[in-house]
C-alpha positions in Angstrom: 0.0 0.0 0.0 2.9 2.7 0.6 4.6 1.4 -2.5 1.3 2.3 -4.4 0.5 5.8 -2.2 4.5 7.0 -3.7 4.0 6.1 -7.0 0.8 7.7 -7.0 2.2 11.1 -5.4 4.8 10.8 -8.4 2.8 10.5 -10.5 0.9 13.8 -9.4 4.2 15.8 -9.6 5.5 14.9 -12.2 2.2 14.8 -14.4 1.3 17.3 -16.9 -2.3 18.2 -15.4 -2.3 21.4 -13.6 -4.1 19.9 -10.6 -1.5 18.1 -9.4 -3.3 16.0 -6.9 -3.6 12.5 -6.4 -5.8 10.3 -8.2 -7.8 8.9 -5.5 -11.0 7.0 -7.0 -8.1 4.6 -8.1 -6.4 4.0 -4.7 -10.3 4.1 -3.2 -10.9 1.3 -5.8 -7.9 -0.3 -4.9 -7.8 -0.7 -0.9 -11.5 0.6 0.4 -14.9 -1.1 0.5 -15.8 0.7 -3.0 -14.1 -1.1 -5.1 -14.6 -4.7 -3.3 -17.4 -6.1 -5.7 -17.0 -8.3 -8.8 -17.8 -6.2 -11.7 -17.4 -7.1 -15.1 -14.6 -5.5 -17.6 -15.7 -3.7 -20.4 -13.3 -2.6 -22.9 -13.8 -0.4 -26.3 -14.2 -1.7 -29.2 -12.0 -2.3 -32.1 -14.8 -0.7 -34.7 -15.2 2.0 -33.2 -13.6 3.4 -29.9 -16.4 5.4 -28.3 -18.2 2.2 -27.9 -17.2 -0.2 -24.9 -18.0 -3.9 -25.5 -18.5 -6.8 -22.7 -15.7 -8.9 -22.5 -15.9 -12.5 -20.6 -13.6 -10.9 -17.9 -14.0 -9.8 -14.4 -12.1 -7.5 -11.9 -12.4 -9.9 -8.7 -12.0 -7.3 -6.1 -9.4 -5.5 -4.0 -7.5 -6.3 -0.5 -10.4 -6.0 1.3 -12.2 -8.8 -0.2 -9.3 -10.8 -0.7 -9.4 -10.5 3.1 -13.0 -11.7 3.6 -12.2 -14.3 1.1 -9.0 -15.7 3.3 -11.1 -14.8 6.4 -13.8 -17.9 5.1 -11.4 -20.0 4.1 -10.1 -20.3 7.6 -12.3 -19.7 9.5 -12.8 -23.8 10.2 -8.9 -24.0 10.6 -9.0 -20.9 13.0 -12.5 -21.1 14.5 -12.5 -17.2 14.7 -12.0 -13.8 12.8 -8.1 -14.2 13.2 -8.0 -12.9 9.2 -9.9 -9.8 9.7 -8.5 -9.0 13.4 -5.0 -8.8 11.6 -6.5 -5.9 9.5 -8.1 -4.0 11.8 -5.4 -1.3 11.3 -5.9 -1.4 7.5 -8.6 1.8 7.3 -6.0 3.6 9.9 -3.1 3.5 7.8 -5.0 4.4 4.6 -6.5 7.3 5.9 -2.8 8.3 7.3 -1.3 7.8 4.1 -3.8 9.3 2.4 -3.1 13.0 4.3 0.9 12.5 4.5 0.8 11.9 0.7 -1.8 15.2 0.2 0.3 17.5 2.5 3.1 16.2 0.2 1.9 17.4 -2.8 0.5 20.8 -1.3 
């Protein structure tokens, strides 16, 4: 996740729109409830580019469901939330990283 929050802060500096903040829909999608659904992939077609096609593809989530996912999964091994109480923190340390990479930029 810090790996991601630099790149993205580089990315804003070094970028030729004037806004020069970050993108954060994309890190939203990436590590926050938002973008934790299954949702098919649509991409534009070869015809003509303004039009997006279906493909057969699907974007499977983010961390957060890969954590609900793992959480299942062992939850008979573990008898309890052990998956999920390791990434209690997780929200925390977005949000922090979120305001250290904005006052950054600013």
């Amino acid at each position: 996740m810090k790996s991601t929050f630099k790149k993205s802060t580089s990315l804003a500096i070094h970028s030729k729109n004037p806004d020069k903040s970050l993108f954060k829909s994309r890190l939203y999608k990436r590590f926050s409830h938002r973008g934790a659904k299954r949702k098919l992939i649509y991409r534009p077609s070869k015809a003509d580019k303004t039009v997006y096609e279906k493909t057969n593809e699907y974007y499977w989530g983010n961390y957060l469901s890969y954590i609900n996912k793992a959480n299942d999964s062992m939850k008979s091994i573990n008898g309890d939330n052990y998956v999920k109480r390791q990434s209690r923190r997780f929200w925390k340390n977005f949000n922090d990283l979120m305001k250290f990479h904005e006052a950054r930029l600013k």
